[in-house]
C-alpha positions as CSV (number, residue, x, y, z in Angstrom):
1,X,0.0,0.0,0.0
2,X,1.6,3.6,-0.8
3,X,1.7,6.0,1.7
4,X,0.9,9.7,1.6
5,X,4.5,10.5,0.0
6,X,4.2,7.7,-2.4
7,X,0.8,8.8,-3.4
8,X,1.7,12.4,-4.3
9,X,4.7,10.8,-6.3
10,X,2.5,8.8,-8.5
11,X,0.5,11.6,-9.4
12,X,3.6,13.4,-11.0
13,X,3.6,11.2,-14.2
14,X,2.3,13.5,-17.0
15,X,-1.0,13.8,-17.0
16,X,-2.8,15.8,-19.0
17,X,-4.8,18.3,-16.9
18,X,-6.4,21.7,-18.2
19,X,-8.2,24.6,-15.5
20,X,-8.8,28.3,-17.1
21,X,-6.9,27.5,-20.3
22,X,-3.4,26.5,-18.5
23,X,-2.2,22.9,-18.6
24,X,-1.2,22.0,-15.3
25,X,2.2,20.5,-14.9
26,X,1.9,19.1,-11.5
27,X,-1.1,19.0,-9.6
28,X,0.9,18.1,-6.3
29,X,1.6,21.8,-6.2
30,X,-0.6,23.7,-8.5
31,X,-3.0,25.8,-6.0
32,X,-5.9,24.5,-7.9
33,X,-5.4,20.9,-6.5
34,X,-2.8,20.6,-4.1
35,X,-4.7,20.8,-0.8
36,X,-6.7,18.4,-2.1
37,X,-4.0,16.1,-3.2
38,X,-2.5,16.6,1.0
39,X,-6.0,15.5,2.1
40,X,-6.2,12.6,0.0
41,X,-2.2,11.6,1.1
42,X,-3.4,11.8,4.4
43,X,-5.6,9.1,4.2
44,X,-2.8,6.6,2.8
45,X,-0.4,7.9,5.9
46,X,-3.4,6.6,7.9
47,X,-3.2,3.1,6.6
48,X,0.4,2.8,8.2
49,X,-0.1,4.5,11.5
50,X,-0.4,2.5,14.3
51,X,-3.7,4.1,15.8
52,X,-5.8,3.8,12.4
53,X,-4.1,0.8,10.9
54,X,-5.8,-1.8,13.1
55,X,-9.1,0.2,12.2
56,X,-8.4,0.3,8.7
57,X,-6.6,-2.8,7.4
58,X,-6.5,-6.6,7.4
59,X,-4.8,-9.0,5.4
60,X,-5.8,-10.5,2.1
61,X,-6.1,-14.4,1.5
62,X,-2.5,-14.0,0.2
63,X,-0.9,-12.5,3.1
64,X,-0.5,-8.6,1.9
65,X,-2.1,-5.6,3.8
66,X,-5.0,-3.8,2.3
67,X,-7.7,-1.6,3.4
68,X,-10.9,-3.6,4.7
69,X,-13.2,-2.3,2.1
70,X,-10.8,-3.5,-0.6
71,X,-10.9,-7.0,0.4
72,X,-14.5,-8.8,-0.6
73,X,-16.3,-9.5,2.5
74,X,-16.5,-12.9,4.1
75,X,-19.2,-12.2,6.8
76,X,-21.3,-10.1,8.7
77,X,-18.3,-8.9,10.8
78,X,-16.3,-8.4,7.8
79,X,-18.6,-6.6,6.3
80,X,-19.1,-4.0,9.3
81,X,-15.2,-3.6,9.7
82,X,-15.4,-2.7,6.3
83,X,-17.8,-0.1,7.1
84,X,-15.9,0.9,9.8
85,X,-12.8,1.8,7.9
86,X,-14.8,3.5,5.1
87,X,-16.2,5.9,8.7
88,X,-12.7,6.1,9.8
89,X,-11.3,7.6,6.3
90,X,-14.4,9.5,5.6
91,X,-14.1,11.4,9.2
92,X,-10.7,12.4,7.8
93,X,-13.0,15.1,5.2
94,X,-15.8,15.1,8.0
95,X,-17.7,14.0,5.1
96,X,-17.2,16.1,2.6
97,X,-15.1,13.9,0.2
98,X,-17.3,11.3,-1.3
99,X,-14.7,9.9,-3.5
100,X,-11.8,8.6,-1.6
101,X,-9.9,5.9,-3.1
102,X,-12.2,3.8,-1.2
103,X,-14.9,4.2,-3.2
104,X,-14.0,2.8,-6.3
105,X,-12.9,-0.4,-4.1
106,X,-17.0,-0.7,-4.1
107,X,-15.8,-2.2,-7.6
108,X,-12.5,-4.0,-7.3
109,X,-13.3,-5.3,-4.3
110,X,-15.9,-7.8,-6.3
111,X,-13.7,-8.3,-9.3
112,X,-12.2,-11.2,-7.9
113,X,-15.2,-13.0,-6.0
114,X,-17.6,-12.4,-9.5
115,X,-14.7,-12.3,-11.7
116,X,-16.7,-15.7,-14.0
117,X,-19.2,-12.7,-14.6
118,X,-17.2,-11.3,-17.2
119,X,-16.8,-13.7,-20.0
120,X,-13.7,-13.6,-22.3
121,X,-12.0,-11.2,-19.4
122,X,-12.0,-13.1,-16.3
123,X,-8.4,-13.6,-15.4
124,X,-8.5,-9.7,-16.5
125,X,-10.7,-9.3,-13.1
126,X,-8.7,-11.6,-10.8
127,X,-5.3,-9.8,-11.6
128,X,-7.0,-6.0,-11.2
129,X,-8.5,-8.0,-7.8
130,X,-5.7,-8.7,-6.1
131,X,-3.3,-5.3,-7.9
132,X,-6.6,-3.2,-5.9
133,X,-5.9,-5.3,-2.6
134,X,-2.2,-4.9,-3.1
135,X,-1.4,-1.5,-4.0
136,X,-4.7,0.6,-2.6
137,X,-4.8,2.6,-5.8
138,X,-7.1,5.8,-6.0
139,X,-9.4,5.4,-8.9
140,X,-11.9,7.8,-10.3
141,X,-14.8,6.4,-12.6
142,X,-16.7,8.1,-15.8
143,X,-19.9,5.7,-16.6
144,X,-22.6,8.6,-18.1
145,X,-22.6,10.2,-21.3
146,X,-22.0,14.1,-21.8
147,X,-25.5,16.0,-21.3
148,X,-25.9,16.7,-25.3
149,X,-28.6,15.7,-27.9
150,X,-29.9,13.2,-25.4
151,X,-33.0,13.5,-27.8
152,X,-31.4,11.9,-30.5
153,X,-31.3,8.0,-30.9
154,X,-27.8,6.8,-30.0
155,X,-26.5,5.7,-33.5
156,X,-27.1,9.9,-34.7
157,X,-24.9,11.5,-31.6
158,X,-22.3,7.9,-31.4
159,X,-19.0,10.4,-31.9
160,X,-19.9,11.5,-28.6
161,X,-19.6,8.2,-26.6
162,X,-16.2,6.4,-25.7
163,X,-16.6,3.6,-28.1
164,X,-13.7,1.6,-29.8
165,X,-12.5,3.3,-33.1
166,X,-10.3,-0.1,-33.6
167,X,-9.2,-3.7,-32.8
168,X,-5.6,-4.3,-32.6
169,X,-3.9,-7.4,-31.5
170,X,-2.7,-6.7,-27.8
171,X,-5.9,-4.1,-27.2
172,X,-8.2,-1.5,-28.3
173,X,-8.4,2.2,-29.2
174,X,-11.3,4.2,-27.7
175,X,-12.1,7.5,-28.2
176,X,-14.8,9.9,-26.7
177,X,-15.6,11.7,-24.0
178,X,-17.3,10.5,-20.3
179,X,-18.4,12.4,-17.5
180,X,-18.0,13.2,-14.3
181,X,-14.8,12.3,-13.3
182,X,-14.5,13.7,-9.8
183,X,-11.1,14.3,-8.0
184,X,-9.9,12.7,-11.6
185,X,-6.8,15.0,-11.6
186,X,-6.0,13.4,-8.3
187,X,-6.5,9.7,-9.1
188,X,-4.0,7.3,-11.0
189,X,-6.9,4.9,-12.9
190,X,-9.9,5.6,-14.3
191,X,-12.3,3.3,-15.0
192,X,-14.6,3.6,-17.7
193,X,-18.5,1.7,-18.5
194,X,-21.2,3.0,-20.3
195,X,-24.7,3.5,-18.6
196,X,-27.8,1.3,-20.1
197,X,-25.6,1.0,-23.7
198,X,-28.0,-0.5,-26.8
199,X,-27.0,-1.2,-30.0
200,X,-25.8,2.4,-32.3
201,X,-27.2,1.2,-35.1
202,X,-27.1,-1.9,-37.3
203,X,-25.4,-4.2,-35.1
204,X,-22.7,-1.4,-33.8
205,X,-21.7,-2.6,-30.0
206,X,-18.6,-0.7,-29.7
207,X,-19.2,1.5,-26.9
208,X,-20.3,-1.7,-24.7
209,X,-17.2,-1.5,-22.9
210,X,-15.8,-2.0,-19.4
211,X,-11.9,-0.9,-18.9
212,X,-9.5,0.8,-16.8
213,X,-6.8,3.4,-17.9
214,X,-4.2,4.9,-16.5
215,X,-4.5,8.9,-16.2
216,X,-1.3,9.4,-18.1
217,X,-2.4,7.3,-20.9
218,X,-1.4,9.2,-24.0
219,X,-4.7,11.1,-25.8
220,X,-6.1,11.0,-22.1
221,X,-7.0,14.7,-21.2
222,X,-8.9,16.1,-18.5
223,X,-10.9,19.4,-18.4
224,X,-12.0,20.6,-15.3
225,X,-14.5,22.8,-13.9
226,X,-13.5,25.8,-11.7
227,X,-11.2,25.1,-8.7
228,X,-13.2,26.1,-5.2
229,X,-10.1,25.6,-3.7
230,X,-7.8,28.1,-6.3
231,X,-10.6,30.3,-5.5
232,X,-10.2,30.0,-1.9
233,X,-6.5,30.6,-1.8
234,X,-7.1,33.6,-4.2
235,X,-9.9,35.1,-1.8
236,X,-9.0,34.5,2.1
237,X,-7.5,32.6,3.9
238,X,-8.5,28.8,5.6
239,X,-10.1,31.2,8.5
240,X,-12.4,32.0,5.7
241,X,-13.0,28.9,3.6
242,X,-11.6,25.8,5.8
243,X,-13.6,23.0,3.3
244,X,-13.1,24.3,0.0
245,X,-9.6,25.6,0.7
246,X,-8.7,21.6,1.8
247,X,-11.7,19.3,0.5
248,X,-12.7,20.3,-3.0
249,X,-13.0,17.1,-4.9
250,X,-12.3,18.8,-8.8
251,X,-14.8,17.8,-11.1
252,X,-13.4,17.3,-15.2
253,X,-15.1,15.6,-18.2
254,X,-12.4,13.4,-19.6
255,X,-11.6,13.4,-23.2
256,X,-10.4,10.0,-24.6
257,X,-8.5,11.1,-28.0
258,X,-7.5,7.6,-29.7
259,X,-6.4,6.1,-26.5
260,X,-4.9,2.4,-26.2
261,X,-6.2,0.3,-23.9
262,X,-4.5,-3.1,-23.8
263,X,-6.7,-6.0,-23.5
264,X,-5.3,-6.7,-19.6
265,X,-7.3,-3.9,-18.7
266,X,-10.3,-4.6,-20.5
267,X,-13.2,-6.1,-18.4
268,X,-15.8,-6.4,-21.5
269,X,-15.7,-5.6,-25.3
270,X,-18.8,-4.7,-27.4
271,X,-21.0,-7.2,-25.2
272,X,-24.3,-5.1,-24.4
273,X,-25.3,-8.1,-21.8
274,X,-22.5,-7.6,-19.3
275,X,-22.1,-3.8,-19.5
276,X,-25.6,-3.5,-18.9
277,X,-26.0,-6.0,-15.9
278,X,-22.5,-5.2,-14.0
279,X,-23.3,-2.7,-11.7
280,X,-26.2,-5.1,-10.2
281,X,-25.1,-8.4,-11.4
282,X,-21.6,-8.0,-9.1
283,X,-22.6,-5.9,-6.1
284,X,-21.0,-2.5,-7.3
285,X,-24.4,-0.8,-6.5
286,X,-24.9,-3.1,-3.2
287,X,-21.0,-2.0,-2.5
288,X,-21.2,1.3,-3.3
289,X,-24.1,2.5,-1.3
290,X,-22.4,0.8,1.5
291,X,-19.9,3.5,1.1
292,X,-22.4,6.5,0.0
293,X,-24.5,6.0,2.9
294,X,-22.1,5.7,5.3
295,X,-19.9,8.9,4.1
296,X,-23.5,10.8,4.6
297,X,-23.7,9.5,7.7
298,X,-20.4,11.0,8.7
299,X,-20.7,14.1,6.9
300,X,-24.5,14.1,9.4
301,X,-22.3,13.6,12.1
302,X,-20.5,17.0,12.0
303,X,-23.6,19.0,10.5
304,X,-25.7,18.2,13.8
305,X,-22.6,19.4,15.9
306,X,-22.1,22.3,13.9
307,X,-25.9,23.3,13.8
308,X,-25.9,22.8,18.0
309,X,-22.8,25.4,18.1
310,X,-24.2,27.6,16.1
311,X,-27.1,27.9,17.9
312,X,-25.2,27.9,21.4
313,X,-23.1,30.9,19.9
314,X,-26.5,33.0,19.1
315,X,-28.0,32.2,22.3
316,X,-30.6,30.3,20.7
317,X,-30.2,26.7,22.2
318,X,-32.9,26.9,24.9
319,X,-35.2,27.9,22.2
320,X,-37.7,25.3,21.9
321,X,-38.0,25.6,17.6
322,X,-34.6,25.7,17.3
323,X,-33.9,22.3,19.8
324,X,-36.8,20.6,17.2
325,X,-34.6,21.4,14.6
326,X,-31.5,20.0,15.8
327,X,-33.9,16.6,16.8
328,X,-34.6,16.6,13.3
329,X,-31.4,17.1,12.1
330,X,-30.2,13.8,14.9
331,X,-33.3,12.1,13.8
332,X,-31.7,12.0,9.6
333,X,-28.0,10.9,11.1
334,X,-29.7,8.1,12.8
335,X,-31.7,6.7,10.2
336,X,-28.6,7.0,7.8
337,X,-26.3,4.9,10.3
338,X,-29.3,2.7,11.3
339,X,-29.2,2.1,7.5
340,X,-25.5,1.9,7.1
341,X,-25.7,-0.5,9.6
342,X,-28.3,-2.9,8.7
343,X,-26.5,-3.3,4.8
344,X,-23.7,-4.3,7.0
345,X,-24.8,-6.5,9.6
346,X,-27.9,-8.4,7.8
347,X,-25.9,-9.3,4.3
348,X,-26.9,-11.3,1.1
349,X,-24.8,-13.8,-0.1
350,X,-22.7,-13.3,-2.6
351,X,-20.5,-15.4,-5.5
352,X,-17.4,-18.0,-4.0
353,X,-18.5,-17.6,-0.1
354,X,-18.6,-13.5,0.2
355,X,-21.2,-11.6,1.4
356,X,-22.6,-8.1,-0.1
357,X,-24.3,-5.3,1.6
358,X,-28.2,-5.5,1.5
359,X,-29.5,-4.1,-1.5
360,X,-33.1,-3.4,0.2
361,X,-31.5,-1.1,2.9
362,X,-29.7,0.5,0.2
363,X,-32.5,1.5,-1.9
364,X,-33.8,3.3,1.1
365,X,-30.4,5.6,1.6
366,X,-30.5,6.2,-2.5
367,X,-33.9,7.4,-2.3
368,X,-34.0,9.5,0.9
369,X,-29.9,11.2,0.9
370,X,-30.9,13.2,-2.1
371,X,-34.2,14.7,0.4
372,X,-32.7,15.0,2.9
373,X,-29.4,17.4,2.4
374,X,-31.7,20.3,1.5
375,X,-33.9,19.8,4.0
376,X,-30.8,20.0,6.4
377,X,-29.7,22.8,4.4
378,X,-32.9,24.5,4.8
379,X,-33.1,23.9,8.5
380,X,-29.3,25.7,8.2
381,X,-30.6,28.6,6.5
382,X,-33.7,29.5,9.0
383,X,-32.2,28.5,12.1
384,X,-28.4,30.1,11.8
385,X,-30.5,33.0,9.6
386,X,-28.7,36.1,8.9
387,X,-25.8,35.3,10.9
388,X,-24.5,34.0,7.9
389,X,-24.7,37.1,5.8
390,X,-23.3,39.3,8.2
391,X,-19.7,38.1,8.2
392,X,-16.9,40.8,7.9
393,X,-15.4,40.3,4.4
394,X,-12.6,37.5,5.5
395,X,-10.2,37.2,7.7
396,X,-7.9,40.5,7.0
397,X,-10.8,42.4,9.0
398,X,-9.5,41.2,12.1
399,X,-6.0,42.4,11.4
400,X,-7.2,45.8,11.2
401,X,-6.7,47.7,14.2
402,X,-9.5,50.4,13.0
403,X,-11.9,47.8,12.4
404,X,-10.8,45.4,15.5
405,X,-12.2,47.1,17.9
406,X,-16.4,47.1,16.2
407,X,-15.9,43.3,15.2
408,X,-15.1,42.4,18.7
409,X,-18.1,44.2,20.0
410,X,-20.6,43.4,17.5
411,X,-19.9,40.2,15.9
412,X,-19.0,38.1,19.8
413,X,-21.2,35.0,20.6
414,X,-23.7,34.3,23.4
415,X,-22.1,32.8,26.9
416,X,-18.4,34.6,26.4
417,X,-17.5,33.8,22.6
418,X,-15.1,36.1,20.8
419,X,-16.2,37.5,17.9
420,X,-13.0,35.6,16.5
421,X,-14.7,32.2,17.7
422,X,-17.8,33.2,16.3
423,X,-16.9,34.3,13.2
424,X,-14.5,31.2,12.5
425,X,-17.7,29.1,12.6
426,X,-20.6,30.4,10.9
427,X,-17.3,30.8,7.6
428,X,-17.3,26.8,7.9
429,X,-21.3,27.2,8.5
430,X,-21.7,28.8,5.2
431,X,-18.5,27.0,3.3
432,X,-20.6,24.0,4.4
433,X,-23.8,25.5,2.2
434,X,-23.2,28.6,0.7
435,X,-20.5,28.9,-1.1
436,X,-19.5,27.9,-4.6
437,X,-18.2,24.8,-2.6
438,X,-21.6,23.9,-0.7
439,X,-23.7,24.5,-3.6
440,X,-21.3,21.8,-5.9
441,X,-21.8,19.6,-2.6
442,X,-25.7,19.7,-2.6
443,X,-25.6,19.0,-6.1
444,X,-23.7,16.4,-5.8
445,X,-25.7,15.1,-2.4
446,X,-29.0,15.3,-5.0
447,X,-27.4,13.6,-8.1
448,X,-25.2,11.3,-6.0
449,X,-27.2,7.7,-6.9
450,X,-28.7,8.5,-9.9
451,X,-31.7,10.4,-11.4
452,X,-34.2,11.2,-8.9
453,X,-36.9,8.7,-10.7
454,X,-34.5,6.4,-11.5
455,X,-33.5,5.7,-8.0
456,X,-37.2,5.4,-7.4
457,X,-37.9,2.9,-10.3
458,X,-34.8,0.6,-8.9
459,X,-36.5,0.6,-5.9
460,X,-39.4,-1.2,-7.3
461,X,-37.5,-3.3,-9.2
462,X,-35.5,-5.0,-6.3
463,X,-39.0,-5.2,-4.7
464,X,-40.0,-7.2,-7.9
465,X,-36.8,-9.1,-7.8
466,X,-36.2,-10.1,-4.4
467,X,-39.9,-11.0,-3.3
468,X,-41.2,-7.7,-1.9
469,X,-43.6,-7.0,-4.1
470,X,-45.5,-10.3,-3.6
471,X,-44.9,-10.4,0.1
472,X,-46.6,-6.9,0.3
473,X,-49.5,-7.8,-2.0
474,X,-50.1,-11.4,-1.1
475,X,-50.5,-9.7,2.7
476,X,-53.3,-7.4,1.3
477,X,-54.3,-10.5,0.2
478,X,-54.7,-12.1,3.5
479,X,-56.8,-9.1,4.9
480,X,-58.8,-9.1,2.2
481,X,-60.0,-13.1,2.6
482,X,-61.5,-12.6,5.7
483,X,-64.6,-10.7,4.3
484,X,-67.1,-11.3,1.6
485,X,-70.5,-9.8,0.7
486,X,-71.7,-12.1,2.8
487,X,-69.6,-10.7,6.2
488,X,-66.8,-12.3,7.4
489,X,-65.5,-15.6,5.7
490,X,-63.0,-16.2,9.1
491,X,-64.4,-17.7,11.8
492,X,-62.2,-15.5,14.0
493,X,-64.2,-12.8,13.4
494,X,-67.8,-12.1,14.8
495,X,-71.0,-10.5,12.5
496,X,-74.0,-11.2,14.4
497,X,-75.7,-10.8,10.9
498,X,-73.4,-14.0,9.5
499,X,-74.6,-17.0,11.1
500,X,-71.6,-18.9,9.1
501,X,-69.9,-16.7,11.8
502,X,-68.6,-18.0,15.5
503,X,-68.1,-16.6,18.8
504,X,-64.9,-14.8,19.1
505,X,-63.3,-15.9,22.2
């Protein structure tokens, strides 16, 4: 497993990386990316210090150290050590990184147990199994199409999809473009699928692909969206924006321009079956909402403690709305770990003796997370109020020894609070939700599992699939037998009008 220095090594390898027309030469220290890139080494250090390695690692089958999520689950207990380490890493960002390395291991980590899944390719998933076990790698992952012509039938708008252009001997050229690769700049793989692919027209498969590549792949270019954290260091200091300056996972579409991909890393090739069924077929989605729901639990964790501080520095705590609002605000972290939880400790089996999270818990986080950030957000905005809108400017203010003296009159908290205390919290209240940083996080908190009726419509159709759906009818059913026109068909029941009917005792 690297640690944090070996991480930031492996990013210097030249990539391809453009922000505001400049290519980056090396993320590691551009001011875009490379507070970022510190959080993310920190999280490798972790793996080797003694207080978080027991917490965060166990052994594989073959003797070498990984993280727990990276290794397929054997059990129950497994399984919740696994969740444990994905809480102890995602404390690290208190919450606000939602793809740490660990994520993608929702993936790897199955490639080895459900590796027979894909055909032609297997031994291709037991070597990338036990490489993700061995060397912890930090990969990002690009499965949806960029938001254009979406009206048009695929074949008409196919130059936009990553597709293979060719068929060589020892591998493939793809080109296109996939989106959203986040903290792809910071990553060294990305991992490439196509969502719900169909044929392009008259037989044409070629974007059914599943494939990793490295980021320095030649043709590989990423184009990312603003930096929160450039704009950060440009506009205060970490007094003013302490998540964006540190935690802003950068966003890029990734541009695939005749890129080879040899066939080692290639998991399937223009096969619509297994590109379609993967994500459900080999526990990605049961593994990754595993991770997704317990990251929001975390990141629930510090909201409820910084809502109650904020309202302790106001004065407002004894307030009896405001104490409803924090309950409510408790009540969403509990359901989320409760749920967390139960996909941990009450698994489905899964292929060659591992277990997988429970998909019917999961269904539940995918459809309630996206509700419930803005109604945390919401509960931010009326409760903390204009306290967040009258901030001095940034931090400078405070070294102003004509201003000094108002802000430490007029912007001190209840029960003794400086106005330096005061001030230092409601700027990570409103990094949290009002920033350029906080609105890219509820986005993302909304958007995280899918669309908002496709997340709905999976539901159903794991109800379908796992016996829900006739459980839940067949027990209307059951209520419904114990009446006819006649009165009641159960002799449990009494209707003096019945005389089929007896006593009930």
């Amino acid at each position: 497993m690297m640690n944090g220095k070996e991480y930031l090594e492996s990013l210097r390898d030249g990539r391809v990386v453009f922000l505001n027309g400049e290519k980056i030469d090396d993320v590691t220290t551009h001011p875009a990316y490379q507070n970022s890139a510190r959080s993310i080494s920190q999280l490798y250090d972790a793996l080797h210090n003694p207080e978080t390695a027991p917490i965060l690692t166990t052994k594989t089958e073959e003797g070498h150290l990984t993280h727990k999520f990276f290794k397929a689950s054997k059990n129950a207990q497994e399984m919740i050590e696994a969740r444990d380490a994905i809480a102890e890493w995602s404390r690290m960002s208190f919450g606000f990184m939602g793809r740490t390395p660990d994520y993608k291991a929702a993936f790897t980590g199955s490639l080895g147990p459900f590796s027979d899944y894909y055909k032609g390719f297997e031994h291709n998933a037991k070597k990338w199994y036990t490489k993700a076990t061995k060397d912890v790698p930090f990969c990002n992952h690009t499965i949806i199409n960029p938001a254009m012509d979406r009206h048009k039938p695929l074949h008409e708008n196919k130059e936009v999809f990553v597709r293979a252009v060719e068929e060589r001997d020892d591998g493939i050229i793809v080109s296109g473009a996939k989106m959203v690769g986040t903290s792809a700049a910071l990553t060294n793989y990305n991992f490439v699928a196509n969502y719900s692919p169909v044929d392009l027209g008259e037989g044409d498969q070629s974007h059914a692909l599943i494939f990793f590549v490295p980021m320095n792949a030649p043709g590989l270019k990423m184009i990312s969206r603003q930096s929160y954290e450039q704009m950060a260091a440009m506009q205060g200091s970490p007094y003013d924006y302490p998540l964006s300056s540190r935690f802003d996972e950068n966003d890029a579409v990734i541009v695939l321009d005749n890129v080879f991909i040899p066939w080692e890393d290639v998991f399937a090739y223009k096969n619509v079956q297994i590109a379609n069924g993967f994500r459900a077929e080999t526990g990605w989605l049961n593994r990754y909402t595993l991770h997704g729901c317990t990251r929001f639990a975390v990141k629930l964790d510090f909201m409820a403690g910084l809502l109650m501080k904020a309202a302790e520095m106001a004065g407002t705590s004894q307030f009896r709305g405001v104490q409803a609002n924090i309950g409510e605000v408790i009540a969403w972290r509990n359901m989320f770990w409760a749920i967390s939880t139960a996909m941990a400790s009450d698994p489905l089996p899964g292929a060659n003796g591992t277990v997988l999270p429970n998909s019917t818990y999961a269904t539940a986080y995918r459809v309630f997370a996206p509700m419930v950030w803005p109604k945390v957000k919401l509960i931010f905005e009326q409760v903390v109020a204009g306290s967040l809108i009258q901030l001095p400017s940034s931090s400078k203010d405070f070294l102003n020894p004509e201003i000094r003296p108002y802000l430490d009159q007029y912007y001190k908290g209840s029960g003794g609070v400086t106005a330096e205390e005061r001030v230092k919290l409601m700027k990570l209240v409103w990094d949290a939700i009002g920033t350029e940083f906080g609105g890219r996080n509820e986005l993302y908190e909304i958007n995280y599992a899918g669309n908002h009726e496709n997340i709905r419509l999976e539901t159903l159709k794991f109800a379908d699939k796992n016996g829900q759906s006739a459980m839940f009818t067949s027990f209307v059913d059951a209520a419904m037998k114990d009446y006819d026109l006649s009165g009641w068909t159960n002799d449990k029941w009494i209707n003096a009008s019945n005389p089929k009917s007896s006593s009930l005792v």
